[in-house]
C-alpha positions in Angstrom: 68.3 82.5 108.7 69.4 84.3 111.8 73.3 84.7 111.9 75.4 84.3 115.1 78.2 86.5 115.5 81.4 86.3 117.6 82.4 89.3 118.6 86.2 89.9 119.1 86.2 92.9 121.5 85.1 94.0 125.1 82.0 94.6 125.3 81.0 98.1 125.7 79.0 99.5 128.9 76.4 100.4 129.6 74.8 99.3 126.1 77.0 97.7 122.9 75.9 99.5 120.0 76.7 96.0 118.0 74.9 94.4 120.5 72.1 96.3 119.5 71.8 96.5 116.0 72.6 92.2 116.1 69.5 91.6 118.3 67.4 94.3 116.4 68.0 91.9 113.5 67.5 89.1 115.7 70.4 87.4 115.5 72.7 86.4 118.5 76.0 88.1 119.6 78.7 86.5 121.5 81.7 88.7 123.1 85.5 87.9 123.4 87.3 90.5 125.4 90.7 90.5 124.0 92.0 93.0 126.4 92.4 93.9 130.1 91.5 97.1 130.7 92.1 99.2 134.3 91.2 102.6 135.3 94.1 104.3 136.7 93.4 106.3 140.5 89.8 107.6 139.5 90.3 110.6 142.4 93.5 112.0 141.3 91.1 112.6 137.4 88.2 114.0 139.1 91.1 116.3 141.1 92.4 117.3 137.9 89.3 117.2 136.2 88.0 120.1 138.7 91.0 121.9 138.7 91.4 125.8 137.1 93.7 124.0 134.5 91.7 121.9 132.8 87.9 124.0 133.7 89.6 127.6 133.1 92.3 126.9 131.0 92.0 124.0 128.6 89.5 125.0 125.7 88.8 121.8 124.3 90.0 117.9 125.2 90.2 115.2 122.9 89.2 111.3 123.7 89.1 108.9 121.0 88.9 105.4 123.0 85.2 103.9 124.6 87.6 102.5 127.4 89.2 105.9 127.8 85.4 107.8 127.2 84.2 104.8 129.6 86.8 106.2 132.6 86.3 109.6 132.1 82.7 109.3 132.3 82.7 107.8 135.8 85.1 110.4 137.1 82.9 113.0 135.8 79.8 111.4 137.7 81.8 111.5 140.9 81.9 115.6 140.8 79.0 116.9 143.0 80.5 120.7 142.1 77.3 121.7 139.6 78.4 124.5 138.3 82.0 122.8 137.4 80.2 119.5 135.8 78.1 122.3 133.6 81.6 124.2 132.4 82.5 120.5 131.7 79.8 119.8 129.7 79.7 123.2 127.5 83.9 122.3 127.0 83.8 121.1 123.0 84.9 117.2 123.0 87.0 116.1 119.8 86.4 112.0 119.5 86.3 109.6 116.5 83.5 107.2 115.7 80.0 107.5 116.3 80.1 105.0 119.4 82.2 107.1 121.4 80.3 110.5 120.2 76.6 108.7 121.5 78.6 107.8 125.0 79.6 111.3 125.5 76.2 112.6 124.5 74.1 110.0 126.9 76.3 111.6 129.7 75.5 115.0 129.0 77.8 116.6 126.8 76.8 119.8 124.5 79.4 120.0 122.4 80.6 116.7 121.0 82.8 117.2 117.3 84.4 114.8 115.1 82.0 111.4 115.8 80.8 110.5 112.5 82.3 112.5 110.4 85.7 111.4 111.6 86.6 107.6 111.2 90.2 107.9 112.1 92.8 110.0 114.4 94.1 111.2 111.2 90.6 112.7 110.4 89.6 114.0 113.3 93.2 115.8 113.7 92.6 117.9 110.7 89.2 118.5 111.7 90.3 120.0 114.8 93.3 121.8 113.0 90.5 123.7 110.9 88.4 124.4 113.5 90.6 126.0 115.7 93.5 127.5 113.5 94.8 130.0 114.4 96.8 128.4 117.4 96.7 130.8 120.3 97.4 130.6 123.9 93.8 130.3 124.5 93.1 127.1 123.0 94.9 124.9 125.0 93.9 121.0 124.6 94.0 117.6 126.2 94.2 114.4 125.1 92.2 111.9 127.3 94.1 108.0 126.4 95.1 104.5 127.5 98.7 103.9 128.5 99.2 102.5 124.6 98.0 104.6 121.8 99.1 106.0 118.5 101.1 108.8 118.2 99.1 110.3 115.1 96.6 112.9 116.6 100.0 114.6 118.8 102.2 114.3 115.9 99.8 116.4 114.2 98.0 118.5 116.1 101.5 119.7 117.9 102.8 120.4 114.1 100.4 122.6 113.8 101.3 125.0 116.2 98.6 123.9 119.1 100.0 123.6 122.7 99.0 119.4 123.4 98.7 118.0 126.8 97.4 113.9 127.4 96.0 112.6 130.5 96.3 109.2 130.9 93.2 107.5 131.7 93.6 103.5 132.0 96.0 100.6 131.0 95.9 97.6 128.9 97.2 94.4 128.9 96.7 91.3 126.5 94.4 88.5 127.8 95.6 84.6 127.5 92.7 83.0 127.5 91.2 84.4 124.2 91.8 81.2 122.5 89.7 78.8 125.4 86.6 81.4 125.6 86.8 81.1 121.7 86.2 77.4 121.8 83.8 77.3 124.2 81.8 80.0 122.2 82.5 77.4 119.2 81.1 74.7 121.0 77.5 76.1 121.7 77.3 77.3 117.7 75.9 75.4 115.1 78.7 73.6 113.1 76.6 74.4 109.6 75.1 77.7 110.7 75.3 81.2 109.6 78.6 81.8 111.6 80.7 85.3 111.5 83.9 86.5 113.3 84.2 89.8 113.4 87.6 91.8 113.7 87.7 95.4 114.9 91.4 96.0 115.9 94.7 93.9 115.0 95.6 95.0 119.0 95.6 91.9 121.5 95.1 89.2 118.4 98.3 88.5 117.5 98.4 84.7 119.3 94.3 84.0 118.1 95.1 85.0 114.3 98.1 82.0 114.3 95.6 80.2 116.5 93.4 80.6 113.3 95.7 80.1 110.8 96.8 76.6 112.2 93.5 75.3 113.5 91.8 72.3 112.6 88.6 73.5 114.1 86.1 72.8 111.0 83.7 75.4 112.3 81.5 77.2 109.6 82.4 80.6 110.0 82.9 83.7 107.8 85.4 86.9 108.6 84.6 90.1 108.3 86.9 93.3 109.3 86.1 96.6 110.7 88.0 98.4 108.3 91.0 98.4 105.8 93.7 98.5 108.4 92.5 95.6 110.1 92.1 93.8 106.9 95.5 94.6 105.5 96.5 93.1 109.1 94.6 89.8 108.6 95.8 89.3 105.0 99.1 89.6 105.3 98.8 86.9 108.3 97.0 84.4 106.4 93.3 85.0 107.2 91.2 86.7 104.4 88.0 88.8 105.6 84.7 87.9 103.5 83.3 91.7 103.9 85.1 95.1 105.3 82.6 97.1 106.4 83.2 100.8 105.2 82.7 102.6 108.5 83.6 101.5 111.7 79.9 101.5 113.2 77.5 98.7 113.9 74.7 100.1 110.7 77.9 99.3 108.2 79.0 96.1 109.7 75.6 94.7 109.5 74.9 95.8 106.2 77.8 94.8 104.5 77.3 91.1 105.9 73.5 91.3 104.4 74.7 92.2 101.5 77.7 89.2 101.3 77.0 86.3 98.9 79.1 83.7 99.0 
């Protein structure tokens, strides 16, 4: 029976890799952005982008966010310099998740570390703190982020000696209308389908998860988490995931929900 899945997240351009692997199995996806996200001034990153501090002097940069890889993507397609966009794309990128990794690779980077094998900050900080130990004045890095982030990959990677710059890339704010689009997604779902609502971050669901909690809506659907962190997060607010998929990619969401009996 093919499943229908709603989606809390923004949907990521220019191709969702959960959009993907949904319609490969041909079932139907349905997005809820959570989150406002804006690009802070795009020509003041592709100035510092081209500038001898960041193509001379910065060995390596670190971007763990689609939103953030999203941004920094376009400001690197508005550089005409060739030779620059080349040093750019021979610079070794640090990033966790698969997702983020294939972004960076579609746009033409050589050198992308971390990806798959790292599923978390913490993961991908030791990573880089055994690639590049020793510290030295050579190997300066920057962090590419949103205005909120975790403090987890500086914490660590400044502890270890390495000199740690961040760039700022785009802010967030929490939408208010999760809760309508939710309902209307509700209304064009089969009451006694295959239904699943999928979780990827606790950030921006703070008002839907009491929503949840406190609804009447009778709607057939099953939870499922991207993760322990975002499970612990629904359990100790009242809503228990059927499934956690074990990696945070779209392969392990899918097949821990194929494998679900109820």
């Amino acid at each position: 029976m093919p499943k229908s899945f709603i989606l809390l997240k923004n949907k990521t351009t220019p191709s969702d890799p959960y959009e993907e692997i949904i319609s490969s199995h041909e079932h139907k996806s349905h997005f809820i952005p959570l989150l406002n996200h804006s690009h802070l001034d795009k020509s003041e990153i592709v100035q510092h982008l081209i500038s001898s501090s960041f193509v001379e002097d910065t060995y390596a940069f670190i971007i763990t966010s689609q939103r953030a890889v999203e941004c920094f993507n376009e400001c690197i397609s508005m550089i005409t310099d060739e030779e620059i966009r080349q040093k750019l794309f021979n610079k070794p990128g640090y990033t966790v998740g698969p997702a983020t990794a294939d972004i960076l690779a579609k746009s033409g980077f050589l050198d992308i570390r971390g990806g798959l094998h790292a599923g978390n900050g913490s993961i991908l900080s030791d990573i880089i703190i055994d690639d590049l130990s020793p510290p030295t004045r050579e190997k300066k890095l920057l962090f590419f982020t949103g205005e909120i982030r975790k403090d987890i990959i500086p914490k660590k990677i400044k502890k270890a000696g390495f000199d740690l710059k961040e760039r700022v890339l785009y802010r967030t704010e929490s939408r208010d209308d999760i809760v309508n689009n939710f309902e209307e997604c509700c209304s064009n779902l089969h009451p006694t389908g295959d239904n699943w609502l999928i979780f990827f971050s606790p950030q921006g669901t703070e008002t839907f998860v009491e929503y949840l909690v406190n609804s009447e809506n009778k709607l057939n659907f099953k939870v499922a988490s991207i993760g322990p962190t975002t499970q612990l997060y629904l359990e100790e607010n009242g809503v228990v995931p059927c499934v956690v998929a074990t990696k945070p990619t779209a392969p392990s969401l899918i097949e821990v929900i194929n494998n679900y009996q109820e």
